[in-house]
C-alpha positions as CSV (number, residue, x, y, z in Angstrom):
1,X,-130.7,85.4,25.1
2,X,-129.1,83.9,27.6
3,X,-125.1,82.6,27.5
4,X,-122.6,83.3,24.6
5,X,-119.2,82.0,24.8
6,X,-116.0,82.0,21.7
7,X,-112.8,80.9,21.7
8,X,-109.8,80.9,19.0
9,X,-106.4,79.9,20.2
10,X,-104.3,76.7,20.6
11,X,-106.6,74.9,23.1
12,X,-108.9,72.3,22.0
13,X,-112.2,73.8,21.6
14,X,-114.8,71.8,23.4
15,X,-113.6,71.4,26.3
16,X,-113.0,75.5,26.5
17,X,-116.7,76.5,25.5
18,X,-118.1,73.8,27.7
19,X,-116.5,74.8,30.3
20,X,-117.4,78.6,29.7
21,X,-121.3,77.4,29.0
22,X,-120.8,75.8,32.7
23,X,-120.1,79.0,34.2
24,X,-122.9,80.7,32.7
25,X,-125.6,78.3,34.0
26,X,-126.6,80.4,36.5
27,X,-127.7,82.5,33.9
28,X,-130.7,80.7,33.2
29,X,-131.6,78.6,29.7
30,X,-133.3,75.9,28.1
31,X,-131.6,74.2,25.4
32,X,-127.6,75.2,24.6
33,X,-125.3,74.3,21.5
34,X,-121.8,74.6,20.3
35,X,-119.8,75.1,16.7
36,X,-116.5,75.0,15.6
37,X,-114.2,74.7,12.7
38,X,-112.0,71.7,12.6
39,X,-109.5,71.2,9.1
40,X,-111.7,73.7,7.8
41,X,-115.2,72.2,8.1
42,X,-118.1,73.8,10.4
43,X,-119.7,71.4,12.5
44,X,-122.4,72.2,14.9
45,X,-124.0,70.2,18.2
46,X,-127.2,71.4,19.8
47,X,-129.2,70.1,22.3
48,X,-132.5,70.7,24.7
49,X,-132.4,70.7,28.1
50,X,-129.5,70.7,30.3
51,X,-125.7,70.8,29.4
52,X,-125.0,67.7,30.5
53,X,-127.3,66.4,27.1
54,X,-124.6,68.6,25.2
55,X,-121.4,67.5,27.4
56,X,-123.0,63.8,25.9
57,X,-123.4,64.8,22.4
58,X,-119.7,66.3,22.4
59,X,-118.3,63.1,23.6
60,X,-119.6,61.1,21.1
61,X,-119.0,63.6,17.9
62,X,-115.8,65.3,19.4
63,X,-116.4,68.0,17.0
64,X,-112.7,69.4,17.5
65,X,-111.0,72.3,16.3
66,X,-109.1,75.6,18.0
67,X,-112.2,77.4,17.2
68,X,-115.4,78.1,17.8
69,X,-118.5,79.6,19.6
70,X,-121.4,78.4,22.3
71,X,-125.0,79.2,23.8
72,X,-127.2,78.7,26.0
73,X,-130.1,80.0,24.9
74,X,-133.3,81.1,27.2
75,X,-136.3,81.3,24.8
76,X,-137.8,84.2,23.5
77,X,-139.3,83.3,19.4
78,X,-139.8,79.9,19.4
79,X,-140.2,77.4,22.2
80,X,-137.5,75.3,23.8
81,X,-135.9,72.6,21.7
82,X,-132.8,71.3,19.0
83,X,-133.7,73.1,16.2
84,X,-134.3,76.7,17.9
85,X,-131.0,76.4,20.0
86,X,-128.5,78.5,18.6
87,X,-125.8,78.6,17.1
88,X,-127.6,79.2,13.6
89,X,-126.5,78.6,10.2
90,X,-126.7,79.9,6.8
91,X,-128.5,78.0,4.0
92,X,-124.6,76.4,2.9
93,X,-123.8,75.4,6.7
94,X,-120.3,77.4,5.8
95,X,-120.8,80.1,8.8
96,X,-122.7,79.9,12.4
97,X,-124.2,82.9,14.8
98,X,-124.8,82.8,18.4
99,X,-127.0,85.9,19.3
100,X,-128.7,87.6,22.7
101,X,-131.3,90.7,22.2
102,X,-134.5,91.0,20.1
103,X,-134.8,91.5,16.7
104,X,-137.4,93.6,15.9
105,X,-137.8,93.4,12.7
106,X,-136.5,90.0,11.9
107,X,-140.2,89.4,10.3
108,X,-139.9,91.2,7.4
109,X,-136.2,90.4,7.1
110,X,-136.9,86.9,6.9
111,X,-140.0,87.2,4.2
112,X,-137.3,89.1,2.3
113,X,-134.6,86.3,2.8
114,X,-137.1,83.9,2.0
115,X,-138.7,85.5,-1.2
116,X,-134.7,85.1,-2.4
117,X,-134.6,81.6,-1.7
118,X,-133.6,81.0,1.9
119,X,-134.8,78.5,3.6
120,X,-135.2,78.5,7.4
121,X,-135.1,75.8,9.9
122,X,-136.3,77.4,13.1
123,X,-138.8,79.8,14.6
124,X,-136.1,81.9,16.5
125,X,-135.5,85.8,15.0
126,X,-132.1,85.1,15.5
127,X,-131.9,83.3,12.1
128,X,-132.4,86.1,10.1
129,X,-128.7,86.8,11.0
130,X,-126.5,83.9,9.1
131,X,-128.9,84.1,6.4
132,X,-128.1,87.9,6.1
133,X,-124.8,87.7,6.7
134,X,-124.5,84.9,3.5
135,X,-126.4,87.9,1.3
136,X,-123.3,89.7,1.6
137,X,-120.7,87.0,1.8
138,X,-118.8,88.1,-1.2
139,X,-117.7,90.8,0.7
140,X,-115.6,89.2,3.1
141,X,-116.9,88.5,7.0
142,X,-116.3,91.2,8.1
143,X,-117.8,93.6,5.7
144,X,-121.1,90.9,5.5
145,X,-121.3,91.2,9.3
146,X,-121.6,95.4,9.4
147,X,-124.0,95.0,6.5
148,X,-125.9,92.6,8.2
149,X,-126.0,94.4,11.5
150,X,-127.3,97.7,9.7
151,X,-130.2,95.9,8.6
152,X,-131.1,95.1,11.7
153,X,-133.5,96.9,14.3
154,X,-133.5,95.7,18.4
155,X,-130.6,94.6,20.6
156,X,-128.0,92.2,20.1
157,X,-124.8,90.9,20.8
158,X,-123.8,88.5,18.2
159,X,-120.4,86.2,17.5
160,X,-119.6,84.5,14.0
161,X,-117.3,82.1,12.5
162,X,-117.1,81.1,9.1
163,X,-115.2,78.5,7.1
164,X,-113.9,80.5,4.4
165,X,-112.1,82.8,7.3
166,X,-111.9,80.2,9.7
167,X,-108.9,81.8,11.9
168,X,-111.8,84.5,13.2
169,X,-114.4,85.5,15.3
170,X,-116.7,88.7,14.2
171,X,-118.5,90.0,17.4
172,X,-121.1,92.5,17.3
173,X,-122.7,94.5,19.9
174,X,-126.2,96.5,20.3
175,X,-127.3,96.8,23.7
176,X,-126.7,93.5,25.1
177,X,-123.3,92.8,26.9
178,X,-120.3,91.1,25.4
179,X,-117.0,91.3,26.2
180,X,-113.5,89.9,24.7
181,X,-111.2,88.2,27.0
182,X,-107.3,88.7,26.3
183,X,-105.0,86.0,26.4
184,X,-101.5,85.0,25.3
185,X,-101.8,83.4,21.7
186,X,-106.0,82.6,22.3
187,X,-108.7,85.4,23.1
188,X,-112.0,84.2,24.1
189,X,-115.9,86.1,24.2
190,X,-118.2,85.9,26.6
191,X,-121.5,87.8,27.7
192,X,-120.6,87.7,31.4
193,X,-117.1,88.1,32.8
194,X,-117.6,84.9,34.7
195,X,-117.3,82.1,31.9
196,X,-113.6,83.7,30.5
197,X,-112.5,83.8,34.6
198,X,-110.5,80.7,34.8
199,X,-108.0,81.9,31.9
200,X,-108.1,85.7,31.7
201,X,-109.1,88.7,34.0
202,X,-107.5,91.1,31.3
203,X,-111.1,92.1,29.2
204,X,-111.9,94.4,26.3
205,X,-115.6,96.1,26.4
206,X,-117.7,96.6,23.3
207,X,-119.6,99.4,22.9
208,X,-122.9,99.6,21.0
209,X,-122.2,100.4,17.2
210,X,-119.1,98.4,17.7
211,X,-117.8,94.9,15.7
212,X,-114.2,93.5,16.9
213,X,-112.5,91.1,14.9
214,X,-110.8,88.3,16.8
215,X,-107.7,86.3,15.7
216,X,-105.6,83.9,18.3
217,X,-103.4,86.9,18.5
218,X,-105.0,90.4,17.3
219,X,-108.5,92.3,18.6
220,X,-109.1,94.8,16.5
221,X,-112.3,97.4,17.5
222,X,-114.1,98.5,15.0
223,X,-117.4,101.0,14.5
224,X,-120.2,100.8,11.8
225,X,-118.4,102.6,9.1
226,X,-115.3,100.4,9.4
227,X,-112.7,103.0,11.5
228,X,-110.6,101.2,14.1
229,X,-111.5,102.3,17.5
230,X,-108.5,102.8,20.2
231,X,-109.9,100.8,23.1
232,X,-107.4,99.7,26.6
233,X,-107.5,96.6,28.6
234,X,-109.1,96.3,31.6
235,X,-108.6,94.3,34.5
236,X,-110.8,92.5,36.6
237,X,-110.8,92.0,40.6
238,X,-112.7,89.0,40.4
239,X,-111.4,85.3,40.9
240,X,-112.5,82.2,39.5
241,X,-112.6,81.1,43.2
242,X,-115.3,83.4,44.2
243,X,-117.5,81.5,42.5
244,X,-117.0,78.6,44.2
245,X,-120.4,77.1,46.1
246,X,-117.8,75.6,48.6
247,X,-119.4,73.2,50.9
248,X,-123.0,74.3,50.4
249,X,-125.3,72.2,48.2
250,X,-126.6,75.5,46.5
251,X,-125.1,79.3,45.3
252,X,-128.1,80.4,46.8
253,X,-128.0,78.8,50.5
254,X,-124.4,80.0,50.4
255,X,-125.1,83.2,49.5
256,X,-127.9,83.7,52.2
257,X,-125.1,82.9,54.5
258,X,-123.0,85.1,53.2
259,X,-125.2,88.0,54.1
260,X,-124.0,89.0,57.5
261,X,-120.4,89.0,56.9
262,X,-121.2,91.1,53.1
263,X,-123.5,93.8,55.4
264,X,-120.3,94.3,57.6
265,X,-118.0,94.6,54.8
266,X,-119.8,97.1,53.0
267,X,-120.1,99.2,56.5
268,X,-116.2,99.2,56.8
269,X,-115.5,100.3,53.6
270,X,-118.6,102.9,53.3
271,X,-117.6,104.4,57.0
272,X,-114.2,106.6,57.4
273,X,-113.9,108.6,60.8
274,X,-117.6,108.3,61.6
275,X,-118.6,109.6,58.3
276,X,-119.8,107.8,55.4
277,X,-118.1,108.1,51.8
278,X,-118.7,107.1,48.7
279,X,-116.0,107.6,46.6
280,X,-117.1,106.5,43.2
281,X,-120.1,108.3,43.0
282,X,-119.2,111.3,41.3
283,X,-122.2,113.6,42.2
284,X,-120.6,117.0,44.1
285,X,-122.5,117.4,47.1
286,X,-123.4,120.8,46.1
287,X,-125.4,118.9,43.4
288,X,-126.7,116.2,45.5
289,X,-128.0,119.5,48.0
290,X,-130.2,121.0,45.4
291,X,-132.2,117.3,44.6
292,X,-135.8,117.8,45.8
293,X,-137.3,114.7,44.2
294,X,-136.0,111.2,43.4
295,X,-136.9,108.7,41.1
296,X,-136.0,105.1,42.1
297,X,-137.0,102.7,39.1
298,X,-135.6,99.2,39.1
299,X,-137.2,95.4,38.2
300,X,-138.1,92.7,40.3
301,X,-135.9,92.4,43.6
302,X,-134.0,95.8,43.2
303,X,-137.8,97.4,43.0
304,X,-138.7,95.9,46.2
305,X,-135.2,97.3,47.5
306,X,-136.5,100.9,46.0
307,X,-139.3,100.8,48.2
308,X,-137.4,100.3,51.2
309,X,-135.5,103.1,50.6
310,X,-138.2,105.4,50.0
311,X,-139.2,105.1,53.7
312,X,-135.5,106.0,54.4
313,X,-135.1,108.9,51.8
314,X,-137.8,110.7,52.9
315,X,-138.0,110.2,56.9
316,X,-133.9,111.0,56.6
317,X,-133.4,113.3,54.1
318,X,-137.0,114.8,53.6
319,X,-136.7,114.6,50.1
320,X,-139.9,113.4,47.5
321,X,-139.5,110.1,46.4
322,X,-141.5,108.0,43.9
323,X,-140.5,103.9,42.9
324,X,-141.5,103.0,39.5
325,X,-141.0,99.8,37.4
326,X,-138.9,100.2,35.1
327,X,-140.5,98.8,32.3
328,X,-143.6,100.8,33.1
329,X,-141.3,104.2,34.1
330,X,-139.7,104.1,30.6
331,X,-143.0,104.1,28.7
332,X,-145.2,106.8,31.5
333,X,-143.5,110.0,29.6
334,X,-142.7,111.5,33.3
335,X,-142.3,114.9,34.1
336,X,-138.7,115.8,34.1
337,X,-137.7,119.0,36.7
338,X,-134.2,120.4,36.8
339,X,-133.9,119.1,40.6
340,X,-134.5,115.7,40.1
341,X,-131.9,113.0,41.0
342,X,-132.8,109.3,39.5
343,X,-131.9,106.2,41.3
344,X,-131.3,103.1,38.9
345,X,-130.9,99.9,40.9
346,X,-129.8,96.7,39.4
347,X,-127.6,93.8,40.3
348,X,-126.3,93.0,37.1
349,X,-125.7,96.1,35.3
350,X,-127.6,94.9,32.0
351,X,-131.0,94.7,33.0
352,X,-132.8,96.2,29.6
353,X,-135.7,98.3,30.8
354,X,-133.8,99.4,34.1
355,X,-131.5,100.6,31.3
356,X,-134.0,101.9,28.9
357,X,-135.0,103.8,31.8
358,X,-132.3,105.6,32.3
359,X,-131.8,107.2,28.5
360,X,-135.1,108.4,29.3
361,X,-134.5,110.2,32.2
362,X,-131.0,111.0,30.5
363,X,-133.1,112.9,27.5
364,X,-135.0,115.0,29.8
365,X,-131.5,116.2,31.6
366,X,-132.3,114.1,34.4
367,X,-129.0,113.2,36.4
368,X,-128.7,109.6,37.0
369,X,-127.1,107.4,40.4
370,X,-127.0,103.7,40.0
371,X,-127.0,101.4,42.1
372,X,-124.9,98.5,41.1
373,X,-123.4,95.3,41.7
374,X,-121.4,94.9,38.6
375,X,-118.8,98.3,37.8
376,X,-118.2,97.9,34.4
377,X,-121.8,97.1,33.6
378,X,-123.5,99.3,31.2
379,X,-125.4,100.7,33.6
380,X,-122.7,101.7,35.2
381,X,-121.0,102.9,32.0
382,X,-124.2,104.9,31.1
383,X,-124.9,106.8,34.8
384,X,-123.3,110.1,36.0
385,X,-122.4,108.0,39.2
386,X,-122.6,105.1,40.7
387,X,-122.7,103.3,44.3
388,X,-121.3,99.6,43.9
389,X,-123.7,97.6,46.2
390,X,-119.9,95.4,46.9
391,X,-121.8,92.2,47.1
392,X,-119.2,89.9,45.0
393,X,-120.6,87.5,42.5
394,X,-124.9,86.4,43.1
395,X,-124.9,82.8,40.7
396,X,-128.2,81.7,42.2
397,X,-130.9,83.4,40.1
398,X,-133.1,84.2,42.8
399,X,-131.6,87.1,44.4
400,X,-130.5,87.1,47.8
401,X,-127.2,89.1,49.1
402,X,-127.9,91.0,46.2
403,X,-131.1,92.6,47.6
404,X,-129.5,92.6,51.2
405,X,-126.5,94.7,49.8
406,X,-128.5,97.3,48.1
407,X,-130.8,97.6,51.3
408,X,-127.5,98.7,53.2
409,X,-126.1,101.0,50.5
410,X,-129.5,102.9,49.9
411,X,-129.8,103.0,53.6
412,X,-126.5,104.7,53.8
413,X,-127.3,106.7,51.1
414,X,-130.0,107.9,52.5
415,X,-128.9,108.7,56.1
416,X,-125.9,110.4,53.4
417,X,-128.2,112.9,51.7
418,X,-129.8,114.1,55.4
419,X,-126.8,115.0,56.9
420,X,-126.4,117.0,53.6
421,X,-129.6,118.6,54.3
422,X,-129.4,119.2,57.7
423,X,-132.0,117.3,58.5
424,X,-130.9,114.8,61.0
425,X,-128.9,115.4,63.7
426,X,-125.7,114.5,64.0
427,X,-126.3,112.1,67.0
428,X,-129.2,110.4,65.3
429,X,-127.3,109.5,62.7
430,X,-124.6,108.1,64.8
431,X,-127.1,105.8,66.9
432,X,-128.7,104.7,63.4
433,X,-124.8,103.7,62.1
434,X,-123.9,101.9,65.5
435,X,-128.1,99.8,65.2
436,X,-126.2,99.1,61.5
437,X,-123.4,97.4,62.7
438,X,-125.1,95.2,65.4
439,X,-127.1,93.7,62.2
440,X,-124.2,91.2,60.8
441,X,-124.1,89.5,64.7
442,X,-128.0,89.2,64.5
443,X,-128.2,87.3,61.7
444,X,-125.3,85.8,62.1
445,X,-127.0,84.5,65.6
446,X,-130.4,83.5,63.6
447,X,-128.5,81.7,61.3
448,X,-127.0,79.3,63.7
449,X,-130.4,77.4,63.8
450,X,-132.7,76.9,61.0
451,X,-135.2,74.5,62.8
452,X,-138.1,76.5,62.9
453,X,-137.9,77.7,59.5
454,X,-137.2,74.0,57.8
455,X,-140.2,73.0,60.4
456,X,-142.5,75.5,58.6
457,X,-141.2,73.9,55.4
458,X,-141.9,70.4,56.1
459,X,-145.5,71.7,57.1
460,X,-146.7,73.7,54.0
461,X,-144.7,72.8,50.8
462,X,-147.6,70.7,49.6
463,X,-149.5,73.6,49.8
464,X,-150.8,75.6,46.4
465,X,-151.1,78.8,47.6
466,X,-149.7,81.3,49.8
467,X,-149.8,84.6,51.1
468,X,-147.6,87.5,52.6
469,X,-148.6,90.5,54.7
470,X,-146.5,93.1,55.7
471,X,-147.0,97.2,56.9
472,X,-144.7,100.1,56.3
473,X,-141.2,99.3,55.3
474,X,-141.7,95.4,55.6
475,X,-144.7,96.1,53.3
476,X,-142.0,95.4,50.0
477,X,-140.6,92.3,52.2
478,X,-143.9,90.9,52.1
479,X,-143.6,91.5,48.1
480,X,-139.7,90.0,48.1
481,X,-140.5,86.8,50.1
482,X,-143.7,86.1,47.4
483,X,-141.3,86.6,44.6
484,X,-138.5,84.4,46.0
485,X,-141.2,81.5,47.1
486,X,-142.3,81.9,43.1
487,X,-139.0,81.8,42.2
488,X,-137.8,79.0,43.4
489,X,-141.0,76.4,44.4
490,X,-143.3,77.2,41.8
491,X,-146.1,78.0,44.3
492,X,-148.4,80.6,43.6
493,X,-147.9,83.6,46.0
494,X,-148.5,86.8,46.4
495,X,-147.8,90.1,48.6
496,X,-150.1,92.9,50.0
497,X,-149.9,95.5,52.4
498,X,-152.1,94.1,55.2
499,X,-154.1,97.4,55.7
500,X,-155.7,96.3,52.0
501,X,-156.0,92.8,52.6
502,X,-159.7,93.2,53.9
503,X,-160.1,94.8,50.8
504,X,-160.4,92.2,48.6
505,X,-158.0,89.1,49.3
506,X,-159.2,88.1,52.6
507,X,-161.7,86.3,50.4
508,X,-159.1,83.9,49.6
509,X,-159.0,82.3,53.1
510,X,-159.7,79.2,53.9
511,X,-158.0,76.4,56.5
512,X,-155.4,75.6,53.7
513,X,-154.1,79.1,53.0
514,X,-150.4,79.9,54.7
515,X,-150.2,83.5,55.5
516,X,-147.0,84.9,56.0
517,X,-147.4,87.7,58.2
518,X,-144.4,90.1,58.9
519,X,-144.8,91.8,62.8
520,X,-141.8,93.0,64.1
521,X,-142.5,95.1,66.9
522,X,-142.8,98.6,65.3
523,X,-145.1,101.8,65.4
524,X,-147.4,100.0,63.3
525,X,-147.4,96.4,65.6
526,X,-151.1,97.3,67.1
527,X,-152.1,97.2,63.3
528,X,-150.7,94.0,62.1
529,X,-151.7,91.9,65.1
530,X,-155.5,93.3,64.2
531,X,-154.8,91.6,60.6
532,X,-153.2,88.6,62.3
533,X,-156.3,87.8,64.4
534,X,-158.6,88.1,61.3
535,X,-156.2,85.7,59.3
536,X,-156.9,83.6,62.5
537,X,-161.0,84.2,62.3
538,X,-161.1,82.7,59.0
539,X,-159.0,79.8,59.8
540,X,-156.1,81.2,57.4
541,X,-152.9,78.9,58.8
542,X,-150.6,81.9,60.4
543,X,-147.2,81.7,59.7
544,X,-145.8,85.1,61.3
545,X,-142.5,86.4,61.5
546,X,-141.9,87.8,65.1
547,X,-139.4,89.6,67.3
548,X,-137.9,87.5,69.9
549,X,-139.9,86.6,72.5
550,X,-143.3,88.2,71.7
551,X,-145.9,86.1,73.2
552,X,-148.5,87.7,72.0
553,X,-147.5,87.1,68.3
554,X,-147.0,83.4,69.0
555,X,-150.3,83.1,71.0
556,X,-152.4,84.0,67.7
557,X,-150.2,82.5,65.3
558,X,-149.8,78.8,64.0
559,X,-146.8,79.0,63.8
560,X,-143.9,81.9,64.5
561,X,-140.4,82.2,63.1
562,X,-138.4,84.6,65.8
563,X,-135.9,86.7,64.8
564,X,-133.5,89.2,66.7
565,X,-134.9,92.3,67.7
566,X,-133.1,95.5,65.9
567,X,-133.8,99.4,65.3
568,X,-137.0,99.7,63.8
569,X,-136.1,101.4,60.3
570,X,-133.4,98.7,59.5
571,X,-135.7,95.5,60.4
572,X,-135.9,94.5,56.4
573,X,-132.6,93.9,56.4
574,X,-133.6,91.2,59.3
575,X,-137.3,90.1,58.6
576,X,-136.1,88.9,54.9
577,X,-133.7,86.5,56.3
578,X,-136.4,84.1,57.7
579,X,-138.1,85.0,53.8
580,X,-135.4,83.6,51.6
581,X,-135.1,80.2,53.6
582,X,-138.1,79.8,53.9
583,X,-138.6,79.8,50.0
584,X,-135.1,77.6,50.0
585,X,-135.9,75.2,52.1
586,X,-139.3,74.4,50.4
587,X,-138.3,74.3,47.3
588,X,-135.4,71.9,48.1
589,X,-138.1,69.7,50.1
590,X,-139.8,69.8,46.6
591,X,-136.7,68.4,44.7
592,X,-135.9,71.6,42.5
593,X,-132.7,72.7,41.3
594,X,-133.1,76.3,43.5
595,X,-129.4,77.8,41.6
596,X,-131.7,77.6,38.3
597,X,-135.6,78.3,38.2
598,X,-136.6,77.1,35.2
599,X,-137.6,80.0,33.1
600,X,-136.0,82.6,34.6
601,X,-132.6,84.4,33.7
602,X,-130.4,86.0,36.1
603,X,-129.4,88.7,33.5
604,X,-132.7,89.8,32.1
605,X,-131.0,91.9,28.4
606,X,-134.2,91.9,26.6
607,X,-137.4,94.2,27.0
């Protein structure tokens, strides 16, 4: 994995997949490459590291041509470097393959390839696939690709050119995400709508089992066995602007700021007359009303956002909920009852074991609701119904309005399924919807000055450990503002409840250690300024997060970040604000490019 881009058309190449590698930065690699065909010669450029090392290989070879494909690759088989980047070629140099998935078996295909003479010039599974494809050359492109493909065990999405049918592009598609952009006279591939943006929001999805042939004019759908496949157009809301970072240094300070306004977009157009609506999510209510347990399974920041909503779920609706990861969910063989309602949260839509999670709970006749920022994702595709979390395009990979988004959405989901049940009054739920819309003005007003988080900052990013406490629902914010300090500074951290810290990791504290401790004033405030003050007895440097004005937090604390006071049940949605700058601010203090962690991938396709 990470970025695949293809053009063929009248443009000059180059330029066009650069600028489409460009726009899937955010995506996350390590080393990227381009090929096209020029007069009917393949000529390929690959390089480690950044794209600006390919932008300066380009200018100096100006490979040329009106067609060809790109990658930026995120390593997966072999480590990061020239001759692993993709694209591949066969043992001739005559045809080239980009590829994102795993192949499974691409050991014993290439002892096979190799016992017939191939010789291979990488350590990457992925070139098993040109050397394939040659085997069956004779055949035509076409024809060599489906053989190839069937051959082939795991997930991919692949693109091909060759120069004995240099007017084409053969894509094919096993779970991982490509789509074909439509143009006039030029059609272009991408794995993320993002990178075809600027010349086309008209898009073709493939499906697994699927190859489409691509001309400068034609898109013909294919499955397996060769039968065209009738497929429509689709068109896309988004703009090439609204991936603009503006006047911000970084996506992801931008879209930490974007956070308040997002929250009160999603309330208007989730709140009609009082009541909340979800129009695209396709469960009757006379369904939903029989659900007497829920599974939430998710990765990373969408699991943290799963156990949130527990606490809402069951408080609101008084229905049993259990949070799984997904990758753990999808292996557990759970128990599967007629009643059960799954919850699959992801930003992107791809995410392979949130995915993989779902045709499990799909073969046990489990209904499934996802939770979604992209629509035409395949998780999207896959689910009986959706809820689009409406947060626009997240480029930084550390995710930040993404996680905010889904917080209000399963929130209003929740407060949803208990007026369903009856079992919270009507004028609760009307006070809980009026302390939701004050939330956009609060952070809006905490936003305003960043002093005493950037103070913080310039105090502890030298610092090589640190730790965050939370109770209750800002228990998973204590495990979200680790994650994004990981993320993004390289520093090790680490969440824990703070009931269990004396159970274990309060050995770890020593005059050096920052502890982030989350205390809102709550039901469960007596508790955490208990586990405050033993921080503070072991000299453990206190860096809490505190309603406005609470002396008593500041008093026993080495430092406090304040932030508005709100309704108890939504403070997450608050207490994570101070969280993700936090992590920003010290990783910009260290010099790192925050938009792109190195080894990370915003788009996580593989298992």
């Amino acid at each position: 994995m990470c970025g695949i881009v293809g053009y063929v058309g009248n443009k000059f190449v180059d330029s066009v997949l650069l600028v489409g590698l460009e726009r899937l930065e955010y995506r996350g690699y390590d080393s990227s490459g381009i090929a096209t065909i020029n007069t009917g010669e393949l000529s390929v450029c690959k390089k480690k590291g950044k794209l600006k090392m390919l932008n300066d290989c380009l200018k100096e070879t100006g490979l040329g041509g009106n067609i060809g494909i790109g990658h930026t690759r995120w390593a997966t088989h072999g480590e990061p470097s020239e001759k692993n980047a993709h694209p591949h070629t066969d043992c001739g140099k005559h045809l080239a393959v980009v590829h994102n998935g795993i192949i499974e078996n691409y050991q014993q295909l290439k002892e096979r390839l190799i016992a017939k003479g191939h010789i291979f010039e990488s350590e990457t599974d992925t070139e098993v696939i040109p050397h394939l494809i040659e085997e069956y050359l004779y055949e035509g492109l076409e024809n060599a690709v489906r053989k190839a493909v069937g051959e082939i065990k795991g997930s991919y999405a692949i693109c091909v050119i060759s120069e004995k049918e240099s007017d084409k592009i053969i894509v094919a598609k096993n779970g991982s995400p490509i789509i074909i952009g439509l143009g006039k006279n030029e059609n272009f591939v991408a794995s993320d709508i993002t990178a075809v943006l600027p010349h086309t929001r008209d898009i073709l999805i493939l499906e697994d089992g699927e190859i489409a042939v691509i001309t400068e004019k034609t898109t013909v759908i294919k499955n397996l066995q060769g039968a065209v496949v009738s497929r429509q157009a689709e068109s896309v809301s988004m703009k090439a602007q609204d991936i603009d970072k503006g006047d911000y240094k970084f996506f992801m300070l931008k879209e930490i700021c974007e956070q308040p306004a997002l929250i009160e977009g999603i309330i208007n157009s989730r709140l009609k007359n009082g009541l909340i609506v979800f129009d695209e999510m396709n469960l009757s209510n006379k369904y939903l009303a029989r659900v007497k347990r829920i599974v939430i399974q998710a990765c990373g920041t969408s699991w943290h956002a799963g156990m949130v909503a527990k606490y809402w779920l069951e408080k609101y609706a008084h229905i049993h909920t259990e949070v799984d990861v997904s990758s753990e969910f999808r292996y557990r063989n759970p128990i599967a009852e007629g009643d059960t309602l799954m919850l699959a949260i992801s930003q992107s839509g791809e995410t392979a074991d949130t995915l993989a999670g779902i045709r499990e709970g799909k073969s046990k006749f489990i209904k499934v609701l996802s939770i979604v920022n992209v629509m035409k994702s395949t998780i999207a595709r896959e689910s009986d119904g959706i809820i689009p979390i409406m947060a626009g395009p997240e480029i930084g990979v550390a995710s930040t309005k993404a996680y905010t988004a889904q917080l209000v959405a399963l929130y209003l989901f929740a407060l949803y399924l208990g007026r369903l049940n009856y079992t919270i009054p009507e004028d609760e739920i009307k006070t809980k919807l009026d302390g939701l819309k004050a939330i956009p003005g609060l952070l809006n007003g905490f936003l305003k000055s960043q002093d005493t988080v950037i103070k913080c900052a310039n105090e502890y990013f030298d610092r090589k450990n640190f730790i965050f406490l939370g109770r209750g629902i800002n228990f998973p914010n204590a495990l979200e503002g680790a994650l994004k300090l990981k993320e993004i500074s390289y520093i090790h951290s680490t969440g824990y409840p703070a009931g269990e810290f004396k159970h274990g990791p309060i050995a770890l504290i020593n005059e050096t250690t920052p502890v982030v401790c989350i205390a809102p004033k709550d039901e469960l405030y007596p508790k955490m300024v208990s586990n405050i003050q033993e921080v503070g007895a072991r000299k453990g440097r206190i860096i809490s997060v505190a309603t406005e004005g609470d002396d008593r937090i500041a008093g026993i604390s080495s430092n406090v970040i304040f932030v508005p006071e709100c309704q108890e049940d939504i403070s997450p949605m608050v207490t994570v604000l101070p969280l993700q700058l936090l992590a920003y601010h010290i990783a910009v203090k260290l010099g790192y490019d925050v938009d792109k962690p190195r080894n990370l991938a915003k788009s996580v396709t593989v298992e």
